[in-house]
KOLTILUM-897423 format. One line per 4 residues: number of its first residue (from 1); their letters; for each residue x, y, z of C-alpha. Coordinates in Angstrom, 3 decimals. Layout:
N
NUM = a = X:Y:Z; ...
// end
This chain:
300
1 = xxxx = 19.936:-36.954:-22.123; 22.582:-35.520:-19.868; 21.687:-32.268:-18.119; 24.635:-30.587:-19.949
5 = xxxx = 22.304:-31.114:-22.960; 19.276:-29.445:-21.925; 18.560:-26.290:-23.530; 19.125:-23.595:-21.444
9 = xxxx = 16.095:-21.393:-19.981; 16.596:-18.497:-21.003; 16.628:-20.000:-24.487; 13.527:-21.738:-23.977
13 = xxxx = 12.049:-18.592:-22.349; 13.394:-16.567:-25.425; 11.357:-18.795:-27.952; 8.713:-19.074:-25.545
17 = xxxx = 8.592:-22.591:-25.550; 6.057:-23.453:-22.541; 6.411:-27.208:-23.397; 10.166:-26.988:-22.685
21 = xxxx = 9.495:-24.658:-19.898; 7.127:-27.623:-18.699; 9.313:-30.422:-19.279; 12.291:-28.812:-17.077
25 = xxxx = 10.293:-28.543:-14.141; 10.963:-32.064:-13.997; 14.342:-32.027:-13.854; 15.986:-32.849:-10.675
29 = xxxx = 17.825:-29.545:-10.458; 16.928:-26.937:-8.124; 18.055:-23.844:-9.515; 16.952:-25.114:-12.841
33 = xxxx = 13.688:-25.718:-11.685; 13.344:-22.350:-9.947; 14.221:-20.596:-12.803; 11.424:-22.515:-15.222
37 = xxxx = 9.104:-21.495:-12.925; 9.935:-17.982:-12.874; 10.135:-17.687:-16.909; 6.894:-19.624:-16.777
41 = xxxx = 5.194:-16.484:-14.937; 6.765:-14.071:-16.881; 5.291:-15.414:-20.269; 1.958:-15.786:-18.593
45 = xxxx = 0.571:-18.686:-20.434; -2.080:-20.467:-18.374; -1.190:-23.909:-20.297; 1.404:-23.671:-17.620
49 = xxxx = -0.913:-23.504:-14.629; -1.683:-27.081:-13.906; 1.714:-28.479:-14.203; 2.288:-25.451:-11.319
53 = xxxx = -0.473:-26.558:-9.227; 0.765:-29.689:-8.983; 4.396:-28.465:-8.011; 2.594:-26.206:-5.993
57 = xxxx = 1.020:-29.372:-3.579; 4.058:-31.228:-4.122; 5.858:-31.361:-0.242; 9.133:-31.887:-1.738
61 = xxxx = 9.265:-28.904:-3.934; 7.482:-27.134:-0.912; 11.361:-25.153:-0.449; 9.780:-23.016:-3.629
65 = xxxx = 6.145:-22.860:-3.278; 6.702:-19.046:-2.854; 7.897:-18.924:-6.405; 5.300:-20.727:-7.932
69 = xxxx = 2.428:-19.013:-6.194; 4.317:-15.608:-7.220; 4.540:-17.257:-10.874; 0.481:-18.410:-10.631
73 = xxxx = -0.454:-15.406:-9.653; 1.449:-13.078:-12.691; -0.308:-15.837:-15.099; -3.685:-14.391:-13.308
77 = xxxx = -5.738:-17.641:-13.907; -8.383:-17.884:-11.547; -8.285:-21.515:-11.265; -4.862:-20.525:-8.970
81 = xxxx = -7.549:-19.193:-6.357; -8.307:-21.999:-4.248; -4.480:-23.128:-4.119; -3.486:-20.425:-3.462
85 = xxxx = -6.068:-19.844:-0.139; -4.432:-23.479:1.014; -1.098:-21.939:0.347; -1.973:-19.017:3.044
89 = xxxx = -1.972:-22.030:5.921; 1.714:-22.168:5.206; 3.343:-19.565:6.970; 6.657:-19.910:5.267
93 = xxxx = 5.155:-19.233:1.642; 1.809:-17.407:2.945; 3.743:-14.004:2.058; 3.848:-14.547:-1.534
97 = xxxx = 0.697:-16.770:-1.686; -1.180:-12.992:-0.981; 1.123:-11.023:-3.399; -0.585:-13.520:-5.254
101 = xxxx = -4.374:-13.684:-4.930; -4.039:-9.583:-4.650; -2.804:-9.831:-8.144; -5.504:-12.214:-9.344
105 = xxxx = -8.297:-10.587:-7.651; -10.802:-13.136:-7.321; -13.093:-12.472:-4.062; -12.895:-15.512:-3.191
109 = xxxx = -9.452:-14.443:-1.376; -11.017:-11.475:0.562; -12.356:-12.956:3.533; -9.374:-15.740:4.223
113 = xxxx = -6.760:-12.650:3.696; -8.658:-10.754:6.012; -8.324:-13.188:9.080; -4.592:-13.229:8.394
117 = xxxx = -4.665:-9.250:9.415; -3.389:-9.546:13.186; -1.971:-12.419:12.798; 1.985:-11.740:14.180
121 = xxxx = 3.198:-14.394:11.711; 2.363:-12.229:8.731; 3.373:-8.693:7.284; 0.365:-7.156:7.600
125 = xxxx = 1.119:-4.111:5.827; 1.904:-6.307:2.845; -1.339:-8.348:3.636; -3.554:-4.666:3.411
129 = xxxx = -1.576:-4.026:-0.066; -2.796:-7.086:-1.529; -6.405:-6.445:-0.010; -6.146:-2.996:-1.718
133 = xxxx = -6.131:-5.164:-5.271; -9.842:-6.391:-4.349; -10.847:-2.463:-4.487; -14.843:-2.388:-3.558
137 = xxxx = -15.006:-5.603:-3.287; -12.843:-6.125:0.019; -13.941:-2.537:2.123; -17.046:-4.119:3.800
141 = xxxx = -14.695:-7.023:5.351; -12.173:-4.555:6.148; -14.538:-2.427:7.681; -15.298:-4.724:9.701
145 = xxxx = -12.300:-5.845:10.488; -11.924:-1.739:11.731; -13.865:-2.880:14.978; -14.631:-6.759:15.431
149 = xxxx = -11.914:-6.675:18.726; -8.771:-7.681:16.922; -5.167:-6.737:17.602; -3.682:-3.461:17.009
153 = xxxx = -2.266:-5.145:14.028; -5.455:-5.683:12.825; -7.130:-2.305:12.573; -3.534:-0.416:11.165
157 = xxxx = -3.641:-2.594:8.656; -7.349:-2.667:7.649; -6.993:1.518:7.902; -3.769:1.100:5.484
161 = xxxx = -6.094:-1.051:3.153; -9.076:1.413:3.460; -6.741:4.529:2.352; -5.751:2.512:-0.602
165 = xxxx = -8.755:1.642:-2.081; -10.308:5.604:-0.954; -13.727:4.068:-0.819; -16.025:6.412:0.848
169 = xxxx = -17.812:4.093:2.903; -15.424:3.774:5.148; -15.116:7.601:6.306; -17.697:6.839:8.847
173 = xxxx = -15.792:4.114:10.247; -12.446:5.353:10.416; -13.049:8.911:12.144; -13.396:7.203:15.290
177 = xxxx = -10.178:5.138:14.891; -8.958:8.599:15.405; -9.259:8.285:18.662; -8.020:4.905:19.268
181 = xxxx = -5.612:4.146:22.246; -2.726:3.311:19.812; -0.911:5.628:18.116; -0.495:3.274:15.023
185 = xxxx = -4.211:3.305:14.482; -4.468:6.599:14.901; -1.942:7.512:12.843; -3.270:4.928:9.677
189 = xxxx = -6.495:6.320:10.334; -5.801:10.187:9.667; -3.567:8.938:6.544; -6.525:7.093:5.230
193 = xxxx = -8.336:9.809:5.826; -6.793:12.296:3.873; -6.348:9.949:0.732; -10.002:9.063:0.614
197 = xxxx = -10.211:13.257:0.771; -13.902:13.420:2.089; -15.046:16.571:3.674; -16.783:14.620:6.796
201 = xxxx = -13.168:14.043:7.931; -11.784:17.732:8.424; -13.643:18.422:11.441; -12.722:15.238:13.324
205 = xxxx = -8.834:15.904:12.144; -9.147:19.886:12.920; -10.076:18.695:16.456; -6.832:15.886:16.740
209 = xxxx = -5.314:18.710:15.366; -5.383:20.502:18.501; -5.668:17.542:21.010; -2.305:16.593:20.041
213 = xxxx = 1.526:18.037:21.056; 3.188:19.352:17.787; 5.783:16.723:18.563; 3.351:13.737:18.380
217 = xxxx = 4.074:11.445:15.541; 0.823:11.495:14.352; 0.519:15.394:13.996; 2.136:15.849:10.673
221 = xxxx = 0.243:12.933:9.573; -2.900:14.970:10.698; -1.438:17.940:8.704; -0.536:16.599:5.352
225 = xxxx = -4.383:14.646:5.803; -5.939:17.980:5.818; -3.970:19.770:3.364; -5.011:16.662:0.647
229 = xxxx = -8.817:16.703:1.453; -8.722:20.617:0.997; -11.368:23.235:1.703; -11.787:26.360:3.575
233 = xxxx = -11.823:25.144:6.681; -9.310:22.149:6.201; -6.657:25.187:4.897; -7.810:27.876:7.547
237 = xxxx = -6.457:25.390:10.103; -2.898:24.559:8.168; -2.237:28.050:7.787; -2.572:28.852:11.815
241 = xxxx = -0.626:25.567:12.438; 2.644:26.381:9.414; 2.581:29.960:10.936; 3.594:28.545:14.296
245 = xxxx = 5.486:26.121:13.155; 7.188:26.936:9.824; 10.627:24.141:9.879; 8.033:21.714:10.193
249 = xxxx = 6.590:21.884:6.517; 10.325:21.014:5.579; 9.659:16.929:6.531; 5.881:17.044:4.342
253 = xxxx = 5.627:15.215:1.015; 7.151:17.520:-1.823; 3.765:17.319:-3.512; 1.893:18.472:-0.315
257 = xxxx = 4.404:21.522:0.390; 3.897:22.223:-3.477; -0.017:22.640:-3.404; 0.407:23.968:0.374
261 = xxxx = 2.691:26.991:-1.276; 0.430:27.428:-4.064; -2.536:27.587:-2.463; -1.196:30.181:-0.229
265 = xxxx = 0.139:32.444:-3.281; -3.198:32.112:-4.755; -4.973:33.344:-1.952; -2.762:35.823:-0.761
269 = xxxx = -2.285:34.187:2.982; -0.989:36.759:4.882; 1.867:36.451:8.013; 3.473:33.510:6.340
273 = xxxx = 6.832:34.886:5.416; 8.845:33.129:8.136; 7.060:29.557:6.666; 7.554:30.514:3.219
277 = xxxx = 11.424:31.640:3.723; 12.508:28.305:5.453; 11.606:27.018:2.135; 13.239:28.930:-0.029
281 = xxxx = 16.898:26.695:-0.170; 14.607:23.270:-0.124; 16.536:20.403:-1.511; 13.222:20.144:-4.401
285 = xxxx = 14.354:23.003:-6.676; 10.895:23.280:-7.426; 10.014:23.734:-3.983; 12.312:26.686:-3.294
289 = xxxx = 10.955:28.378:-6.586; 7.770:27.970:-5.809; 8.498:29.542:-2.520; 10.316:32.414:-3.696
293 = xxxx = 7.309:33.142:-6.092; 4.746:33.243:-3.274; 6.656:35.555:-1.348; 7.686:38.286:-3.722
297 = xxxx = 3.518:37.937:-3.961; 2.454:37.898:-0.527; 5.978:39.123:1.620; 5.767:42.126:3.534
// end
């Protein structure tokens, strides 16, 4: 049959026909090929996954293996686990080979996903997003992983991971990544922080809080950390720092500035008129609403 005969892909993916689909992974065409294997993970049949494994091993469609393990992994078979681990060795395809196992979640893939945090080969921000996948399951190892003597790399991305998943364990561990000699750390550290929103951190951040120049990079970081965990103490100490600083509440997270605003409405926060005024024309209409309501409350 000539290859002007074959039915198309998109026809075959139309009529989900995964024995078609199959079949044209055969076919010496590149593009064709690459685009069975993508409809092939969108229709998420596992009949599909050991014809994929072995395209997956196979060096001469190695060009691809980034689109198969990103196919394997949408089908969500675990049986794509232990591939997929061998497919981390090759740093060319190791990217999607984790976008992969993230999506699968078997915890198999914890611990060899771990050792690739560090590693200047790999995005290690997108290696903590697919750690984040394993939930519970992957904050011991990346607790670890906080303070076993690895690369700056390392712990950023193991804080990034931890502030995904928000498991409490790991307050404990990351408070005293707030004072680590790299400003990346520190900075993933507070963020994690305030998205795990556990009381045992606004203390430690209250103190960076003051340690730090206002122009620091990781001072609005320590902000916008203590305005999500909340509390009496947490807010006491945003107030002080927006009345000294009111433009800088212009560069926060719109949801931030919104429960920032409210909360001071609410409670009547007095001397905040200058912070409350620079937000008044904010490009978030809701913002400058919300703004104008708390000071026709609280305005002198």
């Amino acid at each position: 049959m000539g290859l002007f005969s074959l039915p198309s892909i998109e026809k075959l993916q139309a009529n989900r026909d995964i024995k078609g689909l199959i079949k044209a992974l055969n076919v010496e065409d590149y593009s064709r090929d690459r685009h069975a294997v993508v409809a092939l993970g969108e229709l998420g049949d596992t009949s599909a996954v050991e014809p994929l494994f072995a395209l997956l091993e196979n060096e001469e469609r190695r060009v691809w293996r980034g689109d198969i393990a990103l196919a394997l992994g949408k089908i969500g078979d675990k049986r794509a686990v232990e591939p997929l681990i061998r497919t981390l060795d090759d740093r060319a395809n190791a990217k999607e080979a984790a976008i992969a196992l993230g999506q699968i979640g078997d915890v198999r893939a914890v611990t060899p996903l771990v050792q690739l945090l560090g590693d200047n080969a790999f995005n290690d921000e997108l290696i903590a997003y697919a750690l984040a996948e394993f939930g519970a399951d992957s904050v011991e190892p990346l607790i670890s992983a906080l303070s076993d003597g690895g690369p700056r790399g390392r712990r950023e991305s193991a804080a990034i991971a931890l502030g995904l998943i928000r498991d409490r364990r790991a307050v404990d561990h990351l408070i005293p990544m707030l004072k680590d000699e790299d400003m990346m750390v520190l900075q993933a550290a507070a963020r994690a922080l305030g998205f795990i929103g556990d009381l045992r951190a606004v203390g430690p951040l209250i103190t960076e809080l003051h340690v730090h120049d206002p122009n620091a990079s990781a001072f609005p970081i320590i902000v916008i950390s203590l305005v999500r965990i909340g509390g009496d103490e947490a807010e006491a100490a945003i107030f002080e720092y927006w009345r000294n600083h009111p433009y800088d509440s212009s560069h926060w997270p719109d949801d931030v500035v919104l429960a920032l605003v409210s909360k001071a409405q609410i409670r009547k926060v007095p001397d905040l008129n200058g912070a409350l005024a620079v937000l008044c024309d904010h490009s978030n209409s809701d913002i400058g609403k919300s703004a104008r309501e708390a000071l026709a409350v609280i305005g002198n």
